[in-house]
C-alpha positions, 0 to 999 in steps of 0.5 A, a space after each residue: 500500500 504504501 508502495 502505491 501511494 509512493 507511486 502515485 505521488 511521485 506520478 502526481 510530482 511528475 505531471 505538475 513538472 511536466 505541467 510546467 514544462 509545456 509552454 502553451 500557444 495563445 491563439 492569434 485572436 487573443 492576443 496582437 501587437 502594434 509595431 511603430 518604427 521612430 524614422 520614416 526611412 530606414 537603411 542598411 546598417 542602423 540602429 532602429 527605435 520602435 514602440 511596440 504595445 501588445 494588445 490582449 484579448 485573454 481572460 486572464 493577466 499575462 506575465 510577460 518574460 521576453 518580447 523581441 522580434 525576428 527579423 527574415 535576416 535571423 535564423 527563425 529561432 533568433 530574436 532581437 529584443 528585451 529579456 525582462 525575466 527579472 522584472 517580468 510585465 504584467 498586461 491585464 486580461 483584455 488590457 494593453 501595454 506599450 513597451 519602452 523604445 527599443 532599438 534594432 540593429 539592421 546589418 550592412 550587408 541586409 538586402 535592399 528592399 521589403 523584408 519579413 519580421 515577426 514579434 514573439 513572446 514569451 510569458 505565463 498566465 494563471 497561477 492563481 489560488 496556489 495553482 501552477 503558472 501555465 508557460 506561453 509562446 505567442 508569435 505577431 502575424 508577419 510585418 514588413 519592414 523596406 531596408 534602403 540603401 546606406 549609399 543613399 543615406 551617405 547622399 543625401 547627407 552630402 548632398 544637403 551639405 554641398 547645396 548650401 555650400 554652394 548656396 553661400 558660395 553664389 551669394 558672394 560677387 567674384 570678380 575673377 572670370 575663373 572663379 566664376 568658372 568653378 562656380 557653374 562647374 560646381 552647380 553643374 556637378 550638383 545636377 549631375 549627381 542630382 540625375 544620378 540618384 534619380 537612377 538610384 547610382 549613389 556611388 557615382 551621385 556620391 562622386 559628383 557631390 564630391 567633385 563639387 564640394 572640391 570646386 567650390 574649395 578652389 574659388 576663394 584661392 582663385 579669386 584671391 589670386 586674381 585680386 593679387 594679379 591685379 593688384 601686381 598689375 595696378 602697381 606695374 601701371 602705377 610705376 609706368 605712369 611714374 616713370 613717364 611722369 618722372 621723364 616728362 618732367 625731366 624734359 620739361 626741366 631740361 627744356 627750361 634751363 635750355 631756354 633760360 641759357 639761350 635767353 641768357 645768351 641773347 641778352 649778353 650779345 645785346 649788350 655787346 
């Protein structure tokens, strides 16, 4: 006899174990989650913010121990996201609960274009009234996330910073034909990496911008040598018109004393 009941208690241990040890599905009506991405525009290689609020439609609060997202990227058993086992959240049966900001790493090398992600969850319910708590796995429905390409981000960023660039160059008056010159290649250039975006060729919009930002450079050196060579110039002509002033007065100094001699000579033959 007690052989048995030794039996039956160890059996009754047993199934409460292996009670724990099931983790449960809730159903994809009773539960959703709202994912809302801080940047409109997200590229290869970011940290990415977003909020997400799960939603419950249980009849009973739900201890929340983990909650990340997969992303097409990871292997379907990887998630990024929050452990929260030491603090576990608690959403109120028919309740919600929206998350602290959580930040995402997108790789370099993801693929440009629409990607698959999914939120996944982890938690218990029940466990009330000396009850064991029943575990819990529950996965979103599939949502999409658009990956765009970081050599647009690296254009975009350059192309605002040579457009005022040139901006404050062309509000200037040069008086140098050159630097003039420099100036329409650079607004040139600007165009050009303009139409090779609009192809989405970033690396060579990238080397257009480029090439602008280092034209708009050489102006201010070109205009400041050609304000020195007009001035060298300025001080050529100075010294020419000296030197012909100089030698104008000269002849008129000699002619002076020539004429005061012969007016001299004149005067003592008139007295002979």
């Amino acid at each position: 006899m007690k052989v048995f009941h030794i039996l039956l208690t160890c059996l009754l241990s047993l199934i409460l174990i292996l009670n724990l040890s099931f983790v449960f599905a809730i159903t994809s009506t009773e539960a959703s989650v709202n994912v809302f991405w801080d940047k409109e525009t997200n590229y290869q290689g970011d940290i990415v913010p977003a909020r997400l609020t799960f939603v419950s439609n249980f009849s009973q609060p739900l201890e929340i121990y983990y909650i990340g997202i997969n992303f097409d990227w990871l292997d379907i058993d990887n998630f990024q996201g929050n452990n929260m086992a030491d603090n576990p959240i608690t959403v109120p049966n028919y309740g919600t609960h929206s998350f602290d900001v959580m930040l995402f790493q997108i790789p370099l090398d993801a693929s440009i274009g629409v990607h698959d992600y999914f939120v996944g969850i982890d938690g218990s319910y029940g466990g009330l009234d000396g009850s064991l708590p029943i575990g819990f796995s529950w996965d979103s429905k599939i949502f999409t996330l658009e990956i765009s390409d970081s050599l647009k981000k690296t254009y975009l960023d350059l192309y605002d910073q040579v457009s005022n660039k040139i901006n404050q160059t062309s509000q200037l008056n040069y008086d140098s034909p050159e630097a003039n010159n420099l100036l329409s290649q650079a607004l040139e250039a600007k165009n050009t990496a303009n139409n090779f975006a609009l192809n989405d060729q970033f690396q060579e919009a990238i080397t257009s911008l480029t090439r602008a930002s280092g034209l708009v450079d050489l102006i201010p050196e070109e205009e400041q040598l050609f304000d020195q060579m007009r001035e060298n110039q300025n001080q050529v002509i100075l010294l020419v018109i000296g030197g012909i002033a100089g030698a104008i007065l000269i002849i008129v100094i000699l002619l002076f004393f020539r004429r005061k001699k012969t007016s001299t000579n004149l005067d003592d033959m008139a007295k002979e």
